[in-house]
Backbone bond lengths (Angstrom), bond angles and torsions (degrees), N, CA, C in turn:
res aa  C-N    CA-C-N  psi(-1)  N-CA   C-N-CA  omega(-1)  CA-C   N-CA-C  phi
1 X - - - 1.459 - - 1.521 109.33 -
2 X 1.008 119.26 162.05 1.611 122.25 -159.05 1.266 105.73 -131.42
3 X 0.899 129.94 125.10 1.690 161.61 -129.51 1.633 89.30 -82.28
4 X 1.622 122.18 119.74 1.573 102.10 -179.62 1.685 116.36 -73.70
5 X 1.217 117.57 135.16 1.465 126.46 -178.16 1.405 116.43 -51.51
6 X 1.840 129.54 132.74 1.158 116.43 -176.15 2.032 119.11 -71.13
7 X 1.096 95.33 146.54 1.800 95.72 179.84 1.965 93.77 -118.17
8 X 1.392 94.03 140.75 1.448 87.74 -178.92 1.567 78.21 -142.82
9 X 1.309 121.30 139.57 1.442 146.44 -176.51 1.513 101.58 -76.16
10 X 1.515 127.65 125.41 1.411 119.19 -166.71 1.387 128.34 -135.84
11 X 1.440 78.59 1.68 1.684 106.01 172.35 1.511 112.77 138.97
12 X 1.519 86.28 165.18 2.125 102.05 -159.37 1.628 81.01 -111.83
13 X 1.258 120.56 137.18 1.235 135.81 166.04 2.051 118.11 -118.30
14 X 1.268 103.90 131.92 1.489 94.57 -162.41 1.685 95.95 -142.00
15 X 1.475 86.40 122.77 1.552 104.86 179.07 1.626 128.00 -67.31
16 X 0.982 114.68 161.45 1.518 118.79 -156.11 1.376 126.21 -172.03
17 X 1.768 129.81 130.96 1.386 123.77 175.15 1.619 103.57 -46.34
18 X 1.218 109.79 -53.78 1.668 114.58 -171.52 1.667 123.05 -106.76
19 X 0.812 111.77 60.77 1.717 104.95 -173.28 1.457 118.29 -26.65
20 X 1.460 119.69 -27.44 1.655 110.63 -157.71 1.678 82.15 -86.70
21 X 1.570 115.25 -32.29 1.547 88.50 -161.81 1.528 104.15 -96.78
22 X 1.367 107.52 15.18 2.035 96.39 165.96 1.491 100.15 -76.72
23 X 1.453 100.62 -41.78 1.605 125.14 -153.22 1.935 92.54 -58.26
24 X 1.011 138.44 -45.04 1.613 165.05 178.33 1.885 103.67 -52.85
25 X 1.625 78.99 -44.81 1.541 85.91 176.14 1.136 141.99 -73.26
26 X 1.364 104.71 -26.93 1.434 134.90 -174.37 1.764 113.47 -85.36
27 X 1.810 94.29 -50.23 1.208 102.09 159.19 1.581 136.59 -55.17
28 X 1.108 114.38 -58.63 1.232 104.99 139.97 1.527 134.70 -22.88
29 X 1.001 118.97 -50.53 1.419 116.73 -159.02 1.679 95.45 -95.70
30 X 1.603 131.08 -44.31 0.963 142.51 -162.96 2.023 99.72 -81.49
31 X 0.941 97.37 -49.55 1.303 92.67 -171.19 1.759 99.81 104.04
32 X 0.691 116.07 9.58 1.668 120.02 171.13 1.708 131.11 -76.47
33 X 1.130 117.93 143.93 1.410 108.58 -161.67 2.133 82.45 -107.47
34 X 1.549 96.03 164.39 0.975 117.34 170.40 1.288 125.53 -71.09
35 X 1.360 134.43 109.11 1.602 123.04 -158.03 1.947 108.20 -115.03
36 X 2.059 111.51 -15.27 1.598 94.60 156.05 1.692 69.46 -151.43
37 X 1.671 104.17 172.20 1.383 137.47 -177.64 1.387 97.19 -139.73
38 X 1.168 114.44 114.71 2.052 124.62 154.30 1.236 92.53 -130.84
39 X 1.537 91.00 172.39 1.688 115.68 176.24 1.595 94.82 -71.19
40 X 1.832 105.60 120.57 1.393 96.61 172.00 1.407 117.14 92.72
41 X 0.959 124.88 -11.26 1.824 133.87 -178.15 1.300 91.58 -144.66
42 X 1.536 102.88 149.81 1.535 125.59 145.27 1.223 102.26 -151.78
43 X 1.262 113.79 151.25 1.230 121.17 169.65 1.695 112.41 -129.87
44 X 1.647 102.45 146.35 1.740 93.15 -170.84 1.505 83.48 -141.42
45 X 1.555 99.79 156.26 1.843 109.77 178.81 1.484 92.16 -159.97
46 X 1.798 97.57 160.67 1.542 102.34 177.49 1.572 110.18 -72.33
47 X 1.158 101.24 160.60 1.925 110.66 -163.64 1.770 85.84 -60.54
48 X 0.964 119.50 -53.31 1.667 118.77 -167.41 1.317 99.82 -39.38
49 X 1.912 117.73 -39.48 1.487 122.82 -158.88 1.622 109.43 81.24
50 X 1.283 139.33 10.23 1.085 128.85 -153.62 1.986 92.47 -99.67
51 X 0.957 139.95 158.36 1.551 159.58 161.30 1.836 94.66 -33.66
52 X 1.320 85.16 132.98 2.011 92.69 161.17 1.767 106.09 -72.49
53 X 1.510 129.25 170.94 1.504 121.25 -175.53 1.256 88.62 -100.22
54 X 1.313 144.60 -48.08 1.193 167.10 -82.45 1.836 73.79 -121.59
55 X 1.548 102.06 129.95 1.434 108.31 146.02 1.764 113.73 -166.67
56 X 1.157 92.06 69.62 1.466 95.26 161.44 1.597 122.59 -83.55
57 X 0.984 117.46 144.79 1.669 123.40 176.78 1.805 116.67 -71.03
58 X 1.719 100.93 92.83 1.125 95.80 -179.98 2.110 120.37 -94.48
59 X 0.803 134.66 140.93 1.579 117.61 172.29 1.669 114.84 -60.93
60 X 1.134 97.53 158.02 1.932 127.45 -168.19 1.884 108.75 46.24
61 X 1.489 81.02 65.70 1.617 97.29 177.72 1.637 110.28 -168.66
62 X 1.435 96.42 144.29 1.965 97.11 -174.53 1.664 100.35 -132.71
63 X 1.055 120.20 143.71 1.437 116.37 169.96 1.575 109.51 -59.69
64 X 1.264 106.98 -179.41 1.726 129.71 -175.64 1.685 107.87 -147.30
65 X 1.260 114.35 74.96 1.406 102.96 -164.72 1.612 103.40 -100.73
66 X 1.403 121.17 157.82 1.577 125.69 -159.21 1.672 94.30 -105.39
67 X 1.566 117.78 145.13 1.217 100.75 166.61 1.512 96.91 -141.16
68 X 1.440 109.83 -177.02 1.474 115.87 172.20 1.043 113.62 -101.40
69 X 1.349 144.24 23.73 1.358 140.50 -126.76 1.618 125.27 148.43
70 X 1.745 111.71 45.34 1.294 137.71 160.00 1.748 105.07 -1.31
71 X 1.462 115.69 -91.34 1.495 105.38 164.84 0.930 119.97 -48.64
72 X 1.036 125.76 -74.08 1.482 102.03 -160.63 1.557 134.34 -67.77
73 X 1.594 107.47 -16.99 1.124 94.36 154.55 1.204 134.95 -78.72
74 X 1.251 129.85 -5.12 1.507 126.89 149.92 1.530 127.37 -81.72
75 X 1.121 113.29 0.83 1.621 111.55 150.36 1.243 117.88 -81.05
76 X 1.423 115.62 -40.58 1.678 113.96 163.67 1.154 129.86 -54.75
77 X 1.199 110.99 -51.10 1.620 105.26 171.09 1.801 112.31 -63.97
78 X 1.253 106.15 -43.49 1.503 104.95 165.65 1.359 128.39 -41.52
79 X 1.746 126.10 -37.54 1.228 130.07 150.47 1.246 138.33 -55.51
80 X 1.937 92.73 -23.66 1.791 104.65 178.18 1.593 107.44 -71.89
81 X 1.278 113.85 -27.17 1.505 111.81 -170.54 1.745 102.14 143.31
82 X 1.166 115.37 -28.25 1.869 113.78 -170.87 1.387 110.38 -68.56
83 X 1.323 118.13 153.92 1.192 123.46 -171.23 2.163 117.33 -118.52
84 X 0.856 104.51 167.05 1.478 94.64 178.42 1.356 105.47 -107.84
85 X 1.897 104.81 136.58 1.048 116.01 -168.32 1.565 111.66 -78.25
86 X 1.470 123.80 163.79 1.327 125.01 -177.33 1.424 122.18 -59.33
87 X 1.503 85.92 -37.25 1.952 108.55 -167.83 1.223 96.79 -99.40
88 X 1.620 115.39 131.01 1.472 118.65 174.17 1.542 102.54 -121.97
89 X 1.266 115.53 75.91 1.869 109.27 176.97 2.014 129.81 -31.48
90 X 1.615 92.35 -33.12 1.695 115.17 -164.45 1.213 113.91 -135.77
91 X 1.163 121.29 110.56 1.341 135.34 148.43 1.788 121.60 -6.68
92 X 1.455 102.14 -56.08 1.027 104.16 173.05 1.190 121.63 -111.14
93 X 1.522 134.79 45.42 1.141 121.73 155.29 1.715 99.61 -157.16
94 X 1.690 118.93 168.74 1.331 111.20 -136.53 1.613 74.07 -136.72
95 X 1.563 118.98 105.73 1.648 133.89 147.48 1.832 117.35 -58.07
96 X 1.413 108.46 83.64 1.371 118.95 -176.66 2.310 101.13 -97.12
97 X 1.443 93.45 167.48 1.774 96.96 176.12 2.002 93.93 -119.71
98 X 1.570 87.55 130.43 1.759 82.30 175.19 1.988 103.55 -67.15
99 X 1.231 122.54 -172.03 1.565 122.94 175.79 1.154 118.10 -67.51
100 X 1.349 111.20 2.28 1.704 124.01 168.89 1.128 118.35 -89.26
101 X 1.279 122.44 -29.72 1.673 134.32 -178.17 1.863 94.97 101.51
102 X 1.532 139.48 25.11 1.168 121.10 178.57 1.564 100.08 -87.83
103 X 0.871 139.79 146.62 1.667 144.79 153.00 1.702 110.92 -54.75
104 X 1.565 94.63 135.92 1.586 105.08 159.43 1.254 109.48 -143.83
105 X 1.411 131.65 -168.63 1.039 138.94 177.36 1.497 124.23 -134.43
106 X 0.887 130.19 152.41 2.075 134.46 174.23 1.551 108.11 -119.86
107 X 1.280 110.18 124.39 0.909 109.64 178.35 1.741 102.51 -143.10
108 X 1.815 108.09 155.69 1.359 110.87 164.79 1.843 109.44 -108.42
109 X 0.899 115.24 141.75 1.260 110.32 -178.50 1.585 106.42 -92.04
110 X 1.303 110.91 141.90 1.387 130.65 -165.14 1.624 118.51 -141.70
111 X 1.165 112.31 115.87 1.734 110.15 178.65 1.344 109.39 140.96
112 X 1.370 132.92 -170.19 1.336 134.17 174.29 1.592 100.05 -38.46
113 X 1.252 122.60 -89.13 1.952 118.47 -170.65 1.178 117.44 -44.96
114 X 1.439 131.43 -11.41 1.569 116.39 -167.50 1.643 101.97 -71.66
């Protein structure tokens, strides 16, 4: 049997007409600094970088969870009940539906931080 792969939660991503001004919003409210800016993305985290605690299931939002282990963590979750989504945007990361039909994502992180 094969050792289950670690999943570490890596961020909540939440869609939007305007990203900079959800992103403004949040900041604001979070106290979070801005950590990248593109056209269309922002991303914000606490200065520590550490995970929000907070995870309630809100609508027009999917997790982004980090794994060590691309396959196999999508066979695992595939055993949990999730399914693979039709649309695959990235090469490297795997658009699955939890048994609810919400969207998440798998990803390995790759680059200077991984």
């Amino acid at each position: 049997m094969n050792p289950q792969p670690r999943f570490t939660l890596a961020a909540t991503t939440l869609d939007a007409p305007d990203a900079h001004e959800l992103a403004q919003f949040y900041q604001a409210l979070l106290g979070w600094p801005m950590r990248k800016v593109e056209t269309g993305w922002v991303e914000i985290a606490p200065a520590d970088g550490s995970p929000s605690t907070r995870s309630e299931q809100q609508m027009m939002m999917h997790l982004d969870i980090e794994v060590n282990d691309l396959s196999s963590a999508v066979e695992h979750a595939l055993a949990l009940g999730a399914t693979v989504a039709d649309f695959q945007p990235q090469d490297d990361v795997r658009v699955l539906f939890d048994p609810a039909g919400h969207p998440f994502c798998l990803f390995v992180r790759t680059g200077p931080s991984a």
